[in-house]
Backbone of each chain as ProteinMPNN parsed JSONL, in Angstrom:
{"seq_chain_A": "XXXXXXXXXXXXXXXXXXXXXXXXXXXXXXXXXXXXXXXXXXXXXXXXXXXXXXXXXXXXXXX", "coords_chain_A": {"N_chain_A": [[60.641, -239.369, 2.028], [61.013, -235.467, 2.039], [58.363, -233.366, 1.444], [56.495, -230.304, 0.473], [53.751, -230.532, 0.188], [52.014, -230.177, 2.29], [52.14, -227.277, 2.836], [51.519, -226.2, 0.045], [48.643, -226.854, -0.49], [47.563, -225.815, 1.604], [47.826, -223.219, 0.881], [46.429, -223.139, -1.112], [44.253, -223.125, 0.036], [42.944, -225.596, 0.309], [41.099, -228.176, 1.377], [42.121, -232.182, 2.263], [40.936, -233.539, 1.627], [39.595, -232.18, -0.858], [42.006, -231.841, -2.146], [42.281, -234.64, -2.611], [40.482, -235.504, -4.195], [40.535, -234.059, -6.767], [43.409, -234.911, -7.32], [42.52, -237.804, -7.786], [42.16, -239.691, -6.049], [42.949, -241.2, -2.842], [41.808, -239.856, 0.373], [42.862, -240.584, 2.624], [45.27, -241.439, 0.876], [46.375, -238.787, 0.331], [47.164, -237.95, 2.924], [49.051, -239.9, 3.721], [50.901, -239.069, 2.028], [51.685, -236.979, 2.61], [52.508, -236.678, 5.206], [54.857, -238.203, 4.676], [54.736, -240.624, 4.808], [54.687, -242.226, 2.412], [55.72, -242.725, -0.62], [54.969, -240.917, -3.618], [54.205, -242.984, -6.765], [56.213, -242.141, -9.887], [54.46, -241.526, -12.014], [51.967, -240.488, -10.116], [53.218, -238.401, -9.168], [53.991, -236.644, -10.947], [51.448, -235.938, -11.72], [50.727, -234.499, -9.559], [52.283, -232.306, -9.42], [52.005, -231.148, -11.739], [49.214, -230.315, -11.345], [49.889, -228.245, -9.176], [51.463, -226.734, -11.186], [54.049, -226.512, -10.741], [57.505, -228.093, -10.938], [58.623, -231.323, -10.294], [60.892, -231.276, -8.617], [60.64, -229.048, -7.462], [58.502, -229.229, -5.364], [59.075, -232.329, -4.252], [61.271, -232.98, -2.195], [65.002, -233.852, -1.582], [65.876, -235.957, 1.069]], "CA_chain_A": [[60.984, -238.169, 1.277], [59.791, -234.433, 2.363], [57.423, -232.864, 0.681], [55.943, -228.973, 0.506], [52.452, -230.569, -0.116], [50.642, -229.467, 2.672], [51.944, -225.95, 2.34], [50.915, -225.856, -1.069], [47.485, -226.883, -0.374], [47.163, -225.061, 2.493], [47.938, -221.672, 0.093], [45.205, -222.865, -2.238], [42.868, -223.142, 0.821], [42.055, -226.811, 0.207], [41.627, -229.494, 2.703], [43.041, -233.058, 2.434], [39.684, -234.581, 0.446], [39.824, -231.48, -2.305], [43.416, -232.152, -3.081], [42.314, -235.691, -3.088], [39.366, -235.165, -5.261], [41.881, -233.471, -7.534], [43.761, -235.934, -7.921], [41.711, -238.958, -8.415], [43.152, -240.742, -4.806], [41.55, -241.226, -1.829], [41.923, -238.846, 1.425], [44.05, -241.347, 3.124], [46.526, -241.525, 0.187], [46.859, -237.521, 0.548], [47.983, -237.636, 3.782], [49.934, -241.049, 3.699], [52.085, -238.931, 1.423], [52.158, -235.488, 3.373], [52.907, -237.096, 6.143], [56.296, -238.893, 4.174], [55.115, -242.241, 5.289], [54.195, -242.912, 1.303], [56.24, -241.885, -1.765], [54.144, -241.553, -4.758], [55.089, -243.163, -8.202], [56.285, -241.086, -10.879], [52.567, -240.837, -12.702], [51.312, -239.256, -9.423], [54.35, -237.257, -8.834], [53.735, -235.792, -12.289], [50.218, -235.291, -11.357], [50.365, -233.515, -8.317], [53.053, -231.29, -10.275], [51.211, -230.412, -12.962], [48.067, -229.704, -10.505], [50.419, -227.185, -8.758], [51.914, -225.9, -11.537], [55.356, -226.634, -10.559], [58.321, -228.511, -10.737], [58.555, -232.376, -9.032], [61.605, -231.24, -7.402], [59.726, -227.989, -6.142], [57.627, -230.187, -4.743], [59.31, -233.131, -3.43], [62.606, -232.369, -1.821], [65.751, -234.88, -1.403], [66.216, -235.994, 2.303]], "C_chain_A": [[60.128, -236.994, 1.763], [59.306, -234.234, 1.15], [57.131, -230.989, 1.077], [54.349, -229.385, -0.06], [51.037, -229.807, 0.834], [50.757, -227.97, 3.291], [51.645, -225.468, 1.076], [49.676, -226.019, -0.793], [47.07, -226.297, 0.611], [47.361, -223.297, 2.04], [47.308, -221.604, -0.768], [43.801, -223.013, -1.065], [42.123, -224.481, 0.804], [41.94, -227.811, 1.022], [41.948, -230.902, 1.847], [41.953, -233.562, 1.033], [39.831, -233.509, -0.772], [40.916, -232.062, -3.177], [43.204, -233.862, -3.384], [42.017, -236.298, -4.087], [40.04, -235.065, -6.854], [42.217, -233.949, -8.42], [43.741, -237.347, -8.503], [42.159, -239.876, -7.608], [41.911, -240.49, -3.909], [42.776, -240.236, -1.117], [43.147, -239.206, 2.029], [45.246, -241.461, 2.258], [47.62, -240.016, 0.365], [47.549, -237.544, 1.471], [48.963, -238.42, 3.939], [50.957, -239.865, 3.122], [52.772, -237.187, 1.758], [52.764, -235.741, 4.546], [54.518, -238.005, 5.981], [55.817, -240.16, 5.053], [54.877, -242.803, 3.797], [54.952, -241.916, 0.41], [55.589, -242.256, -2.86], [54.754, -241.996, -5.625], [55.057, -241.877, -8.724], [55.571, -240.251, -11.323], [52.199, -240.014, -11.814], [51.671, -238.169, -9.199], [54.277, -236.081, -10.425], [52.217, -234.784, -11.952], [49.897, -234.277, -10.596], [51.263, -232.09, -8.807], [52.398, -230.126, -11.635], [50.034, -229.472, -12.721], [48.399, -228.642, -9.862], [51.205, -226.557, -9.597], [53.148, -225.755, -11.432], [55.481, -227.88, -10.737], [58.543, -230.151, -9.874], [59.185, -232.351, -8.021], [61.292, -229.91, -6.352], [59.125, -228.33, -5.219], [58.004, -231.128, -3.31], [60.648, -232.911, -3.071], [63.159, -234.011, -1.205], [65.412, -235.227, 0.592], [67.537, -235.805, 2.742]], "O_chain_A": [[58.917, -237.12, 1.943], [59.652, -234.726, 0.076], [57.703, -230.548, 2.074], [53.766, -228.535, -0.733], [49.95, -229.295, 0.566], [49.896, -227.458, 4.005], [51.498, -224.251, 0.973], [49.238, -224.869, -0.823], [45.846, -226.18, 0.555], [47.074, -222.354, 2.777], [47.211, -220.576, -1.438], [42.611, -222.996, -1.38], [40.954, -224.587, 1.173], [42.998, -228.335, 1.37], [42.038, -230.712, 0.634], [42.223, -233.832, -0.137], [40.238, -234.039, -1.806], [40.902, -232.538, -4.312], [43.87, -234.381, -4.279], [42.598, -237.152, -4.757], [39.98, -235.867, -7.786], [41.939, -233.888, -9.618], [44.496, -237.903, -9.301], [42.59, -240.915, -8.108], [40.777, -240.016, -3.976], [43.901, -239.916, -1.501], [44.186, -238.547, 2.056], [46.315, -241.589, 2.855], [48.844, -239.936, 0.471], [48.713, -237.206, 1.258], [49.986, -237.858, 4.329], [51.94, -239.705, 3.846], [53.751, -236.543, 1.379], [53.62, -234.94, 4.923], [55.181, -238.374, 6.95], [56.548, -240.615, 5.933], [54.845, -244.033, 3.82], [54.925, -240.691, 0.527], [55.477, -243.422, -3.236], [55.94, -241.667, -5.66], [54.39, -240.89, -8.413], [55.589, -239.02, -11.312], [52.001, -238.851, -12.164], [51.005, -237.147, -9.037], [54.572, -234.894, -10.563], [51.991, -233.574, -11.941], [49.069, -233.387, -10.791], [50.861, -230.959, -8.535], [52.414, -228.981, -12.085], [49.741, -228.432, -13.313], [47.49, -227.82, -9.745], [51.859, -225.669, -9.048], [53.591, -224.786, -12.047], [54.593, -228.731, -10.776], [58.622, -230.024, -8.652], [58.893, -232.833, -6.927], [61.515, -229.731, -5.155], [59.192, -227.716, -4.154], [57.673, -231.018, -2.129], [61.267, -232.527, -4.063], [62.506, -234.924, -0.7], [64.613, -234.499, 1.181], [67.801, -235.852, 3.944]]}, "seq_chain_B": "XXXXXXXXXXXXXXXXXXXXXXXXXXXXXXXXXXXXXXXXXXXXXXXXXXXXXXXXXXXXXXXXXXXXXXXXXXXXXXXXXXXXXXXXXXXXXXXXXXXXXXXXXXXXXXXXXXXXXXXXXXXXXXXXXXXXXXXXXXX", "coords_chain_B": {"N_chain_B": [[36.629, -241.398, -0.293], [37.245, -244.089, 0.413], [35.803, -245.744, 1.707], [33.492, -245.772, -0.284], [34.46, -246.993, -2.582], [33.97, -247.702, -6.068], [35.935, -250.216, -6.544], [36.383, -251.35, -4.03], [33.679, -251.628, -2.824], [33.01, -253.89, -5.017], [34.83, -255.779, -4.159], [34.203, -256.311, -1.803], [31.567, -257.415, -2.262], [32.069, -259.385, -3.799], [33.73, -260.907, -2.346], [31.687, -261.473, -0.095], [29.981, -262.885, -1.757], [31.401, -265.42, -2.819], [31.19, -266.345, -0.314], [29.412, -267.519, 0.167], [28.66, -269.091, -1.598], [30.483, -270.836, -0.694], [29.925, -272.122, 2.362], [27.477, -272.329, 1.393], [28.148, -275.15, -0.712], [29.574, -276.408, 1.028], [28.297, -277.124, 2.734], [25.92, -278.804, 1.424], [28.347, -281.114, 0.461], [28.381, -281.906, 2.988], [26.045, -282.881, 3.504], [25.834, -284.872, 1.423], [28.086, -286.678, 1.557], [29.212, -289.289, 2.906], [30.537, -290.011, 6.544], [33.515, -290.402, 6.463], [33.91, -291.402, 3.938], [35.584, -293.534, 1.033], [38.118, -292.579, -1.521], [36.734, -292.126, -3.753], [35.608, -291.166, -6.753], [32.728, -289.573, -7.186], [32.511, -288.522, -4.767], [34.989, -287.301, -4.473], [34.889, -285.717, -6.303], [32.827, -283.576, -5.244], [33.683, -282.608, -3.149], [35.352, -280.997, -4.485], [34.081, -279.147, -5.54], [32.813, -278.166, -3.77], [35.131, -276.307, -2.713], [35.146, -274.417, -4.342], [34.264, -271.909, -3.567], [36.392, -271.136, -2.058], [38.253, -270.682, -4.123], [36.551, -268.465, -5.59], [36.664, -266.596, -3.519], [39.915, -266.175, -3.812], [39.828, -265.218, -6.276], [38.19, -262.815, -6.3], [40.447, -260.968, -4.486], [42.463, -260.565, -6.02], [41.338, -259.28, -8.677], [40.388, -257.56, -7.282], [43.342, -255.729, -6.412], [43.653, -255.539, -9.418], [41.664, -253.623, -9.954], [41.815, -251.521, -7.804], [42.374, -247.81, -8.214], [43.869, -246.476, -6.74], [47.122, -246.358, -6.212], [47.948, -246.185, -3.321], [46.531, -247.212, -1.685], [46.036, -249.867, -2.917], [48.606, -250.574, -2.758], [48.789, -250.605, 0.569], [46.988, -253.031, 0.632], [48.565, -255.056, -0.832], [50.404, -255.002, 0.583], [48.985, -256.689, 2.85], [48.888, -258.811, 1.857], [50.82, -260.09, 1.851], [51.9, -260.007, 4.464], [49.729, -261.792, 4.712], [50.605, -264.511, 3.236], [53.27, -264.621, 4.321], [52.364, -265.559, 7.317], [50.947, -267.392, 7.26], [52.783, -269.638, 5.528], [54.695, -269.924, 7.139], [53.202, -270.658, 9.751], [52.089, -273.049, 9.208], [54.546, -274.081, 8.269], [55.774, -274.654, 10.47], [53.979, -275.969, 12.131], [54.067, -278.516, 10.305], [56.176, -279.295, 10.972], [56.344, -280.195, 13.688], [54.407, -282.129, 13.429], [55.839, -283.761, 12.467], [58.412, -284.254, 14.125], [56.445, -285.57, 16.512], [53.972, -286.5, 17.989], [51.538, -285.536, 17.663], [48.489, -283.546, 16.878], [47.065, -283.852, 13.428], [47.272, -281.053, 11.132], [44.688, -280.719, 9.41], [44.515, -279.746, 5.616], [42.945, -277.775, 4.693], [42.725, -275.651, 6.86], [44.592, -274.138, 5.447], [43.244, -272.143, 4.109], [41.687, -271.195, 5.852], [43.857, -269.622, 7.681], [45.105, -268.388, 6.425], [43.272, -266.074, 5.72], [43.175, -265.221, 8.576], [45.987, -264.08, 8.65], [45.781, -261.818, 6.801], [44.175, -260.553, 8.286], [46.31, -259.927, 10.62], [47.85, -258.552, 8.464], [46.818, -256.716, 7.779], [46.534, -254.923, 10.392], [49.083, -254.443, 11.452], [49.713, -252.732, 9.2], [47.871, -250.855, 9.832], [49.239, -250.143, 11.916], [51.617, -249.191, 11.283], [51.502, -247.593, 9.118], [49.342, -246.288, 9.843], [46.982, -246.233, 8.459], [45.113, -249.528, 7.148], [44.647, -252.409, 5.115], [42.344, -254.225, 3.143], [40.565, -256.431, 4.742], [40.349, -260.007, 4.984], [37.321, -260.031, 3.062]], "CA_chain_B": [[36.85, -242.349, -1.745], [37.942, -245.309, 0.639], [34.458, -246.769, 2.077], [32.658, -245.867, -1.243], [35.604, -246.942, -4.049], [33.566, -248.855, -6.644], [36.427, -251.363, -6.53], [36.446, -251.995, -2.506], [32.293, -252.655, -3.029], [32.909, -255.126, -5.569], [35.597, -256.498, -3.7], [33.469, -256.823, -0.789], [30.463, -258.179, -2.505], [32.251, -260.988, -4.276], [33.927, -262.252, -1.058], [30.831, -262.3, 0.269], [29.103, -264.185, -2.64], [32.425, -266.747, -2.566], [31.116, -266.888, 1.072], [27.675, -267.5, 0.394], [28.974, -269.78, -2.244], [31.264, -271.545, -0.031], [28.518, -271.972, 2.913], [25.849, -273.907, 0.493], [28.481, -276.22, -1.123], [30.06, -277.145, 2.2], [26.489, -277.707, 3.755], [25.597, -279.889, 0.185], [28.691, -282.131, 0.664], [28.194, -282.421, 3.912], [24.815, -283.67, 3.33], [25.534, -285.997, 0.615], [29.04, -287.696, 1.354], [29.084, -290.001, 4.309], [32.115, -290.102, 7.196], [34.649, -292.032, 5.934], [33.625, -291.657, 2.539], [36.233, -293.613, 0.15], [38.233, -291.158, -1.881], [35.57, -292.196, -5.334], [35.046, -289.924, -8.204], [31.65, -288.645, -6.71], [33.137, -287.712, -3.482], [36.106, -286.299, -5.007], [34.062, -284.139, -7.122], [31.569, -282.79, -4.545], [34.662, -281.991, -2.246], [36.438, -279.928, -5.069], [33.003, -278.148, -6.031], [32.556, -277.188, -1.976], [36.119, -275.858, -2.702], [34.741, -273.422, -5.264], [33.969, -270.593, -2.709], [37.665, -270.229, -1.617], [38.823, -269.986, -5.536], [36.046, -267.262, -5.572], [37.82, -265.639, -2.822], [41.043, -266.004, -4.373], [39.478, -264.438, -7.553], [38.315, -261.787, -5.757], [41.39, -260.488, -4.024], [43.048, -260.506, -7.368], [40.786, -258.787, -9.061], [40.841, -255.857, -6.303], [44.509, -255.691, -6.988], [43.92, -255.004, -10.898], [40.61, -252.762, -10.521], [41.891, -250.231, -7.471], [43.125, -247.297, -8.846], [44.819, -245.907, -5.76], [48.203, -246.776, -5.773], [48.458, -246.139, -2.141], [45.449, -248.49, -1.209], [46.653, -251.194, -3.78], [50.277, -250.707, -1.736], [48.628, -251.497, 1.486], [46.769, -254.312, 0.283], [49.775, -255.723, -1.151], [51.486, -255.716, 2.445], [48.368, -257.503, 3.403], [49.278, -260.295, 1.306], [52.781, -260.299, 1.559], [52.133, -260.561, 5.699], [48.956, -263.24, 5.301], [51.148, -265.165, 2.908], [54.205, -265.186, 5.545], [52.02, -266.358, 8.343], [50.636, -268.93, 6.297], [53.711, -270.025, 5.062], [55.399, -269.871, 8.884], [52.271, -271.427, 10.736], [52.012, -274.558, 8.448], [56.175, -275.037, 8.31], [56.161, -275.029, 11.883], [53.356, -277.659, 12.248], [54.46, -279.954, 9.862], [57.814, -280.166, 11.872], [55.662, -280.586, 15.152], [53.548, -283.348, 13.416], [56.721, -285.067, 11.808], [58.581, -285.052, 14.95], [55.909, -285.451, 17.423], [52.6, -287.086, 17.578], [50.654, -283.762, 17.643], [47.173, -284.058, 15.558], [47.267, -283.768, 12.257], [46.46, -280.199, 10.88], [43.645, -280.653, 7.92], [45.227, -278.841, 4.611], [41.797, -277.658, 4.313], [43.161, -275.144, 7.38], [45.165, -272.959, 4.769], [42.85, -271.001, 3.725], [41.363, -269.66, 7.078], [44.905, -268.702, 8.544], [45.555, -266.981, 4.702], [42.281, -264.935, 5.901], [43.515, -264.351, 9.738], [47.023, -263.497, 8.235], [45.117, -260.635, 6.199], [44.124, -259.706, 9.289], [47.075, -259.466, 11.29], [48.599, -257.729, 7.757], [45.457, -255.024, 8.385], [46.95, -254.222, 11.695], [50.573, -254.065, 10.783], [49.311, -251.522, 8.127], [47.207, -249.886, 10.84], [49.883, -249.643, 13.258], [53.155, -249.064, 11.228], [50.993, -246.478, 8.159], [48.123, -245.691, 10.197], [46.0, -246.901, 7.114], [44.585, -250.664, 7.383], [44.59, -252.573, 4.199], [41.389, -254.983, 3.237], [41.184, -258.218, 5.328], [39.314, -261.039, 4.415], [36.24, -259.762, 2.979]], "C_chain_B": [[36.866, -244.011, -0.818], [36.647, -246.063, 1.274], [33.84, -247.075, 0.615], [32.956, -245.805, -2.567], [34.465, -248.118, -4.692], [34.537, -250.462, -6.615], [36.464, -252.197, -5.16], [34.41, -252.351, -2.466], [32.579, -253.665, -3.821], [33.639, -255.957, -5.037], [34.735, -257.358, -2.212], [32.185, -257.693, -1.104], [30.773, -259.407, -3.295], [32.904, -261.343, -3.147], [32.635, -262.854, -0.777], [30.215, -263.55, -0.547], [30.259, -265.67, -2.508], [32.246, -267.155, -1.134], [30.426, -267.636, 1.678], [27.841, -269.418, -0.166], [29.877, -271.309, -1.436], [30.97, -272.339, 1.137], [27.833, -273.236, 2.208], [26.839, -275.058, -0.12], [28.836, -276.757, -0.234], [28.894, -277.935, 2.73], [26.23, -279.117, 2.787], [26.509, -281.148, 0.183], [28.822, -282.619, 1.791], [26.891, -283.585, 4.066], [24.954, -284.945, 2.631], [26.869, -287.068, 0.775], [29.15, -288.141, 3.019], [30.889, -289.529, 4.867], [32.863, -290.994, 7.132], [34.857, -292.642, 4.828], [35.096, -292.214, 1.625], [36.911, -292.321, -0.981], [38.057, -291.667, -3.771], [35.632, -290.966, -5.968], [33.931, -289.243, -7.595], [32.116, -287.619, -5.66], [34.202, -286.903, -3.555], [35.781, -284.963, -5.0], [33.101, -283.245, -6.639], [32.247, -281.912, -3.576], [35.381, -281.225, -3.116], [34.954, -278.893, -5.648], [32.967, -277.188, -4.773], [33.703, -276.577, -1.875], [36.317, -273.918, -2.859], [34.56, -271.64, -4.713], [35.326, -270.147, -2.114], [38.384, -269.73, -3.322], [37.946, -268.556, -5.614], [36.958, -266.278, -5.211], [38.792, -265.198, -3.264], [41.019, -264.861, -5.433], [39.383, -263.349, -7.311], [39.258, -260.878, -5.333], [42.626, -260.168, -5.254], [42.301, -259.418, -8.474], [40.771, -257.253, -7.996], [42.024, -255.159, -6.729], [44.155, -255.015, -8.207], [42.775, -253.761, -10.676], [40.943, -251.498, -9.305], [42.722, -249.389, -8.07], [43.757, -246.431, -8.203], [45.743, -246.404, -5.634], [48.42, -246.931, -3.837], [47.702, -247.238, -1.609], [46.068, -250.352, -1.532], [48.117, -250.906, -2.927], [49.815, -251.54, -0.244], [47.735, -252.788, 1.172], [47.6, -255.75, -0.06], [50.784, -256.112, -0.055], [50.734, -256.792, 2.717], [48.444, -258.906, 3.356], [50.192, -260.887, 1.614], [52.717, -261.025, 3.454], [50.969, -261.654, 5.536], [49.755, -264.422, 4.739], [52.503, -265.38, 3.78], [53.502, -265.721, 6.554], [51.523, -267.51, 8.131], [51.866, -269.847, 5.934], [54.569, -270.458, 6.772], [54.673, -270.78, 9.333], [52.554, -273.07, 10.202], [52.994, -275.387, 8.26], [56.384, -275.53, 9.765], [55.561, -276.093, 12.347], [53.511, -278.403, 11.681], [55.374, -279.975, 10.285], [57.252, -280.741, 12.874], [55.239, -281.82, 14.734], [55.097, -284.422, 12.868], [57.769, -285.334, 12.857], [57.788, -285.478, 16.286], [54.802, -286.916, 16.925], [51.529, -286.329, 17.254], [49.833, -284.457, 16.535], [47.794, -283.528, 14.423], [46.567, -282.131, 11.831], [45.553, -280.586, 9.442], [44.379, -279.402, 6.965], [44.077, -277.551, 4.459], [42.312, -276.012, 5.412], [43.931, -273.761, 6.764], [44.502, -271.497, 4.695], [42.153, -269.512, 4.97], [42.601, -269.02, 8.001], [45.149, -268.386, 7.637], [44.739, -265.769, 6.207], [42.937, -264.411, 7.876], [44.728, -263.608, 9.557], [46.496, -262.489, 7.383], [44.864, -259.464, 7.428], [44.775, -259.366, 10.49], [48.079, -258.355, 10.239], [47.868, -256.357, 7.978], [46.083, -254.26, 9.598], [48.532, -253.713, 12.002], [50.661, -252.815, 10.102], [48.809, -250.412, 9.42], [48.676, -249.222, 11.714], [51.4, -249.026, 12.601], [52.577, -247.945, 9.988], [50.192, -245.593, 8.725], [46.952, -246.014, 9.391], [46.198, -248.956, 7.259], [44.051, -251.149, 5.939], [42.783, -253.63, 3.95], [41.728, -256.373, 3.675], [40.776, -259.199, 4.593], [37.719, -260.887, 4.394], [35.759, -258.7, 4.119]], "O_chain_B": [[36.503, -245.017, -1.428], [36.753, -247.286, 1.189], [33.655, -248.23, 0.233], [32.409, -245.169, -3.468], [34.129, -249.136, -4.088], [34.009, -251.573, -6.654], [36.553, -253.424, -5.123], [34.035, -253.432, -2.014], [32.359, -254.708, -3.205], [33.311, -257.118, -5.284], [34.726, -258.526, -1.823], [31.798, -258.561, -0.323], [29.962, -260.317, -3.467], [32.533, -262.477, -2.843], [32.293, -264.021, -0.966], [30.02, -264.714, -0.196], [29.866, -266.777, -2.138], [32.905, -268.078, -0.655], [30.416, -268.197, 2.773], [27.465, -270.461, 0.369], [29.763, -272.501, -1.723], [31.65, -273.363, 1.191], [27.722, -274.449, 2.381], [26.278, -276.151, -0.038], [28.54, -277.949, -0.317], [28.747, -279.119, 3.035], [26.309, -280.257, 3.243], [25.953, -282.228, -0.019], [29.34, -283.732, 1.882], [26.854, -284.709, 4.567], [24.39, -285.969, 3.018], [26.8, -288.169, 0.227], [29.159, -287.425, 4.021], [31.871, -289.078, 4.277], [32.894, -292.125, 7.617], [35.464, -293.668, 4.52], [35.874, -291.275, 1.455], [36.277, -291.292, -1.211], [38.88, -291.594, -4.683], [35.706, -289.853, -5.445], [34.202, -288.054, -7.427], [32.114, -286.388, -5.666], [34.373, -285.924, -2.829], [35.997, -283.898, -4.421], [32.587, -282.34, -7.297], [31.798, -280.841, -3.167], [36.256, -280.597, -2.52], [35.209, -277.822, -6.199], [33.051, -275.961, -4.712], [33.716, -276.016, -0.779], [36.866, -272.956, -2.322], [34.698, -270.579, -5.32], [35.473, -268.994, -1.71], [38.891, -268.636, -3.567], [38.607, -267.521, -5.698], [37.675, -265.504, -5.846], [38.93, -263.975, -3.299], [41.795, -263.911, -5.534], [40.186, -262.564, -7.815], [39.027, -259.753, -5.777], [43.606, -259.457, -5.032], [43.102, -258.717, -9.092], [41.195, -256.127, -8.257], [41.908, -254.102, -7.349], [44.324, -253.797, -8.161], [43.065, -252.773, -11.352], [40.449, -250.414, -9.614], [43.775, -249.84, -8.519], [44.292, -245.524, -8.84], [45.623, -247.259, -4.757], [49.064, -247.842, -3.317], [48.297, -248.181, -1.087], [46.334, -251.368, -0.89], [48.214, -251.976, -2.327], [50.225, -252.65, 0.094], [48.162, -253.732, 1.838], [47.418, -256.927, 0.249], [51.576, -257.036, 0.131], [51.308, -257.869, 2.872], [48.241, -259.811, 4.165], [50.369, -262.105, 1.652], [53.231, -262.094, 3.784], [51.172, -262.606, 6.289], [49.779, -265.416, 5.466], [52.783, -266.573, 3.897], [54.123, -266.721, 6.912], [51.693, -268.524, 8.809], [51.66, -271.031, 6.2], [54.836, -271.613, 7.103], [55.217, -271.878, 9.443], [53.123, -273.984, 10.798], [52.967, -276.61, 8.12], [56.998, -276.533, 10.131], [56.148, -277.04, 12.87], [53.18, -279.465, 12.208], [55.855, -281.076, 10.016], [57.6, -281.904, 13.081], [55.551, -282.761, 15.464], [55.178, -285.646, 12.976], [58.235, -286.473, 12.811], [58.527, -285.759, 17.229], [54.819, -287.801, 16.07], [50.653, -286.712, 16.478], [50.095, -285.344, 15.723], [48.84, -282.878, 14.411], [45.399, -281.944, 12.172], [46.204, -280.672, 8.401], [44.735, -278.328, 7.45], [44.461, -276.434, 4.111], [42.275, -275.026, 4.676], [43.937, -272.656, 7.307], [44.866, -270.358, 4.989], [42.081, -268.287, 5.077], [42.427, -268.141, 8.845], [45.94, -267.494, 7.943], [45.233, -265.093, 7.109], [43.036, -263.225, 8.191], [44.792, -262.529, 10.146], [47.606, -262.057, 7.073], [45.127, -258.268, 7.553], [44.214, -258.7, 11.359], [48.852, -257.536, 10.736], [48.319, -255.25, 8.275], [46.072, -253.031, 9.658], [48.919, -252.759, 12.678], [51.511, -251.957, 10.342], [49.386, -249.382, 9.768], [48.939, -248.052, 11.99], [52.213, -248.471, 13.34], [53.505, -247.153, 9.828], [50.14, -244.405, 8.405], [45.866, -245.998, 9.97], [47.28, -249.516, 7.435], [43.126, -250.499, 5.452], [42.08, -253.541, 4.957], [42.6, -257.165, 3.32], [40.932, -259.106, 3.375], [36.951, -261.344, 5.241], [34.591, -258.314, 4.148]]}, "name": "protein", "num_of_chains": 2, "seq": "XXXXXXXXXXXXXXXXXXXXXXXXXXXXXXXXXXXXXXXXXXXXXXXXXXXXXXXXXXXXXXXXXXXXXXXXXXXXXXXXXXXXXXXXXXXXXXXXXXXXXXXXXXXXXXXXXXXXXXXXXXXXXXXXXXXXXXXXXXXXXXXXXXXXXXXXXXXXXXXXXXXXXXXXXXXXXXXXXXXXXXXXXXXXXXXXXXXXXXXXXX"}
C-alpha cells in the first residue's frame, strides 16, 4: 500500500527515529512502512493519523 | 529502539540462561549416566532435567512474542518461526523416509531442536533479504 508518510515527515522536519520515537516503534518499523514493504494494523494506522492530524485515507492511499 | 528494546534484552538474556542452563545439565548427565544406560527411572529423569534448557528456550521465544510491542518486529519474528518450523518439519520428513527406506544412520530426535535454531536462522536471512529487516535467531 502507498503511503504520503515520508512527505509528511519530511514537512515536519523529522527524521525516521523522531517519527519513530513518536510513535512508540522502532526506526526500522518507520521505514519498513514508508518504504510499502509493511502495512501497519489499524491501531497504528490510527496512530500515525492522529499524530498527523489527518485522515487514514489522507495518509495511506489505495494501490 | 531495536538493539536496546527491553523485550529483545530479556529475550536475549533468557536464551542465554536456557543455554547456560542447558550446558550444566547436559555436562551433569553426562557425568552421572553411563553408555548404554538402561532406560530406568533415574536415567530417565536426569535426561528430561538436561532437557530443561531447550523448554527454557522455548519459553523464551514465546514470551518475546507476547512482551514486543512493535508490531513490525513481532511480524518478522513470526516469519522466523513460521520458516524455522518449515525446515524443521521438511529436514526431519525427509530423513525419516531416507532412514525407512535406506540404511542411512539414524538421526537422534534430540537433533530437533538445533535445526529449529538453524531454521531461525535461515528465517533471519529470508527476513533480511526479502524486508531488509532480520528477525531474532536463536538467541
Amino acid at each position: 500500500m502507498k503511503n504520503r508518510l515520508k512527505v509528511l515527515r519530511a514537512e515536519r522536519d523529522w527524521s525516521q527515529q523522531d517519527l519513530a520515537e513518536r510513535l512508540g516503534v522502532s526506526r526500522q518499523s518507520v521505514n519498513a512502512i514508508e518504504t510499502g514493504k509493511y502495512d501497519p494494523s489499524l491501531p497504528l494506522a490510527f496512530r500515525i493519523a492522529d499524530l498527523f492530524e489527518l485522515s487514514i485515507e489522507a495518509i495511506f492511499l489505495r494501490d | 529502539m531495536a538493539a536496546r528494546h527491553p523485550a529483545r534484552r530479556r529475550y536475549r538474556n533468557r536464551t542465554l540462561m536456557g543455554a547456560a542452563a542447558y550446558v550444566a545439565t547436559t555436562a551433569v548427565a553426562t557425568r552421572f549416566i553411563p553408555d548404554g544406560a538402561p532406560p530406568s527411572a533415574g536415567p530417565i529423569a536426569l535426561a528430561i532435567i538436561a532437557s530443561a534448557g531447550a523448554l527454557v528456550w522455548i519459553w523464551a521465544t514465546a514470551r518475546f512474542l507476547v512482551e514486543i510491542d512493535d508490531e513490525y518486529v513481532r511480524m518478522l519474528q513470526v516469519r522466523s518461526i513460521l520458516v524455522a518450523t518449515g525446515v524443521t518439519l521438511g529436514v526431519t520428513n525427509m530423513w525419516g523416509m531416507v532412514e525407512l527406506f535406506t540404511t542411512a544412520p539414524r538421526l537422534p530426535v534430540f537433533f530437533v531442536m538445533p535445526i529449529w535454531c538453524l531454521g531461525m536462522v535461515v528465517g533471519s536471512l529470508v527476513s533480511k533479504l526479502t524486508m531488509g529487516d532480520a528477525g531474532e535467531s536463536c538467541g
